[in-house]
N, C-alpha and C positions, 0 to 999 in steps of 0.2 A: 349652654342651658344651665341655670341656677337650681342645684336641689339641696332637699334635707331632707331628714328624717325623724316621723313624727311617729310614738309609740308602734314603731317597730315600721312603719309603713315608705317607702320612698316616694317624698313629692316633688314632680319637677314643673320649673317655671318657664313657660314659652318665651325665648330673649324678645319677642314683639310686646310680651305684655308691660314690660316697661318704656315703651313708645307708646303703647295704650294710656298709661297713668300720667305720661309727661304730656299727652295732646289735649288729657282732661282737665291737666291741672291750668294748660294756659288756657283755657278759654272759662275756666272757671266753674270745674263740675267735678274737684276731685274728691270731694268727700259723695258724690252721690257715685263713682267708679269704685270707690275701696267698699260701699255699701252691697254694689252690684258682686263684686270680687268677692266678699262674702258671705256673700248669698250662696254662688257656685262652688265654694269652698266648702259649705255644711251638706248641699246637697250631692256634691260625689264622696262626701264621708259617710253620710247617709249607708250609701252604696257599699261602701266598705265595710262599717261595722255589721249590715245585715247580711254579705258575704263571708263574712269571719264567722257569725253565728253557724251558717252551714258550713265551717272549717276549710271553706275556700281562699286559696293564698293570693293573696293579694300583690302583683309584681309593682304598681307603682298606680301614683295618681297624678296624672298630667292637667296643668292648667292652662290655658291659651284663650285668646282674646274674646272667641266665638264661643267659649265653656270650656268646659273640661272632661275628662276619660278616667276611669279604671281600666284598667289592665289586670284582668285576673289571671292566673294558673292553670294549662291545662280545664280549659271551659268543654269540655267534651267529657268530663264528670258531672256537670251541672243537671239539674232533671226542669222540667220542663217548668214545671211547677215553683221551683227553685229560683229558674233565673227571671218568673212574671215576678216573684216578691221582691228579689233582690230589681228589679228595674223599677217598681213603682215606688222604692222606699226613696227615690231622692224626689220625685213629685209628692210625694205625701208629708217629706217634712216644711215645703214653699206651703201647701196649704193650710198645714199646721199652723207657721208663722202665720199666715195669710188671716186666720181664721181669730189665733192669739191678736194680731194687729186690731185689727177690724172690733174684737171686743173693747179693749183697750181704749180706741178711739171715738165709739158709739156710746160709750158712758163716762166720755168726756176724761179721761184718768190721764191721756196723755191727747197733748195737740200742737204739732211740730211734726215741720213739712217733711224732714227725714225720717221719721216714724212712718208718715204715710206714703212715700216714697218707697221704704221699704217695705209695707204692705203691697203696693201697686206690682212692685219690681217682684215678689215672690210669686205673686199672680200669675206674672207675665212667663217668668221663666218654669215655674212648674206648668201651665197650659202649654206653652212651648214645645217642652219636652214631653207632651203627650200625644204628639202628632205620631202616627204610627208610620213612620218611615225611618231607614235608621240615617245616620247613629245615634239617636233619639232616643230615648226611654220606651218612649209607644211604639217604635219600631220595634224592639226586644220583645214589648209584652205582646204584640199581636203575634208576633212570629212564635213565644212559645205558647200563645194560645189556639195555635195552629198547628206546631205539632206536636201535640197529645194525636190528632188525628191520621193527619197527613204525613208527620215526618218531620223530623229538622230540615233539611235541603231541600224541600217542595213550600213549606213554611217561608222558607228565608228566599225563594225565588219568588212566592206569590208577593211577600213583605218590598222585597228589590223593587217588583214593580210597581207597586203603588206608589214608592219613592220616586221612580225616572217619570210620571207621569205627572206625580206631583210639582215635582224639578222642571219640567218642561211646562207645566201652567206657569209657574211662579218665574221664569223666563222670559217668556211671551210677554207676562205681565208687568214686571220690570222694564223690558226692553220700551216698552207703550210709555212707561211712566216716567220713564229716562230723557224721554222727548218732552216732556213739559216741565222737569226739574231733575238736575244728578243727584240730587237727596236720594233717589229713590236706587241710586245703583247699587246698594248693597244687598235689594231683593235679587238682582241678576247672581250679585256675588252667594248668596247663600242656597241659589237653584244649581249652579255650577258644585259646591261646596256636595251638596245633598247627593247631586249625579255622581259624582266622583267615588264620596263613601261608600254610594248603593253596588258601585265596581268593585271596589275592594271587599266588601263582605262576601259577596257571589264568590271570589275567589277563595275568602276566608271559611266556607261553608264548605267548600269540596274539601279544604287540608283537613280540620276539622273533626269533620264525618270520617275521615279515610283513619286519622288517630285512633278516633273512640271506638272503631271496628275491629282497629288489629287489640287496640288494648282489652276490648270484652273479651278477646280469643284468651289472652292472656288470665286473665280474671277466672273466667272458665275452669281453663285446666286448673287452674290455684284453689278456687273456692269448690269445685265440682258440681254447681247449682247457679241458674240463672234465672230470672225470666224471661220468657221467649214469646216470641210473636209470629202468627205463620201466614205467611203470602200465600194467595191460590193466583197462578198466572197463567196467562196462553203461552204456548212454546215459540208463538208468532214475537214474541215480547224482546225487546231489545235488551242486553244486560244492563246499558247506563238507565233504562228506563225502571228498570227493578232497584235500581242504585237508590233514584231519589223517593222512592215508597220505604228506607230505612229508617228507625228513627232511633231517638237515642233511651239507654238505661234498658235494651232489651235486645237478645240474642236472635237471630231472625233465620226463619228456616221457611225454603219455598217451595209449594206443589205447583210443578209444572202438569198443567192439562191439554192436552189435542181439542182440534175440533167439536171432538165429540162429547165431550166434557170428563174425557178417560183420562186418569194420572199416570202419567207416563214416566215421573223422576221427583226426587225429592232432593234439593240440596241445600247447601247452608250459606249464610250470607260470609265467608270464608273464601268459598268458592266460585261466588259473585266476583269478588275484588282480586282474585286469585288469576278469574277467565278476563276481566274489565285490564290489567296490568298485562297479559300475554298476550289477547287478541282482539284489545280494544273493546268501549264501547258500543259498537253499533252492532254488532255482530249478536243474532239472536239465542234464544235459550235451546231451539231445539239443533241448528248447528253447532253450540255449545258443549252441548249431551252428546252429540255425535261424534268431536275432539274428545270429549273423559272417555268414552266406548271405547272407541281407539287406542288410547294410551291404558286401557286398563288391560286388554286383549294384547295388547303388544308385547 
């Protein structure tokens, strides 16, 4: 894989994307590929320079045939808030162009088909990436317009699924379209593509979550002051299910209540990950309470 280094940032180059430019060039479309190429190129910088703004490190910028990635640093720093601007800043500069083009060419200043080409082309790729599934852009922004409320990992598993269900429309539909032309097999290929991401984030959201947990603890004792958020739960409640009501940039402390809506315990989200690590997930909060009882009496 080909990279460099561009005012401090590492960019690498997918070794397909040079079978990409050699299959455009023979059939005679390579200046509308290098046009495409960047396009994608401004919009994951996009991404980076408004991530440097909030002093996010930025590990590398990947390009590959299907678009391209950032990779940031430690993204269980990011606030919620945070990572909706940094994800719409690469759709908002296709528009921009889109917008800049479109002027341009309605008062006649330029007219030439790669001008319009690359209006059409930044269209396409900034709507694109506003589809909210990941690894999308609209995937990011829904998820963290989701948790402000919900939580990052309830966020990113409601996000997963609109992706697999979208992935399996867009399958179906493929597979139907495949039978009256294979022009159309790369809808199959980007419904597979979409499923697959949607896997790997789910897993990427538990490691994640589980970081920015131990690191608040950290932070805590350092700074002495956090903001907190407090859970009222049934003692009936499983631990993984208090897990995915966490969310990020706030220290979480939970009243456990009985039946009868009486508070029975108060503990910290420390002690969540502390009982989820020794006696698993499934295991509830008032069995829980009854292992600390135990081990405190002991």
């Amino acid at each position: 894989m080909k990279e460099l280094q561009l005012g401090g940032i590492l960019i690498r180059f997918n070794p397909f994307l040079l079978l990409v430019f050699i299959f455009y060039w023979i059939f005679g479309f390579l200046w509308e590929i290098i046009i495409v190429f960047g396009i994608t190129f401004l919009h994951e910088l996009s991404h980076t320079i408004v991530a440097r703004y909030y002093n996010i490190q930025i590990l590398e910028i990947e390009l590959f045939p299907l678009g391209g990635v950032v990779r940031l640093k430690e993204v269980y720093h990011i606030k919620p808030i945070e990572e909706m601007i940094i994800s719409l800043a690469g759709p908002m500069i296709n528009i921009l162009f889109s917008l800049l083009s479109f002027i341009l060419i309605y008062f006649n200043i330029v007219q030439d088909y790669f001008f319009h080409f690359f209006m059409f082309s930044n269209i396409i790729i900034g709507g694109f990436n506003l589809i909210p599934v990941f690894p999308l852009d609209g995937g990011r922004i829904l998820r963290a317009y989701l948790s402000r409320k919900l939580g990052n990992h309830k966020a990113t598993l409601i996000t997963i699924g609109i992706g697999k269900l979208l992935s399996l429309i867009l399958f179906v539909s493929g597979a139907y379209l495949v039978y009256y032309s294979y022009s159309y097999l790369y809808v199959v290929f980007i419904a597979i593509y979409i499923y697959h991401q949607s896997n790997k984030e789910r897993q990427m959201s538990i490691y994640i979550l589980v970081r920015e947990i131990l690191h608040r603890k950290k932070t805590l004792v350092k700074q002495g002051i956090m903001d907190s958020k407090h859970l009222t739960v049934m003692e009936t409640v499983d631990l993984k299910t208090v897990f995915k009501y966490f969310s990020s940039g706030k220290y979480h402390y939970i009243g456990v209540i009985n039946s009868n809506g009486e508070l029975v315990a108060s503990i910290t989200e420390s002690q969540i990950i502390d009982g989820i690590s020794i006696y698993g997930g499934d295991i509830n909060l008032s069995m829980y309470l009854d292992f600390i009882r135990e081990k405190e009496t002991s």
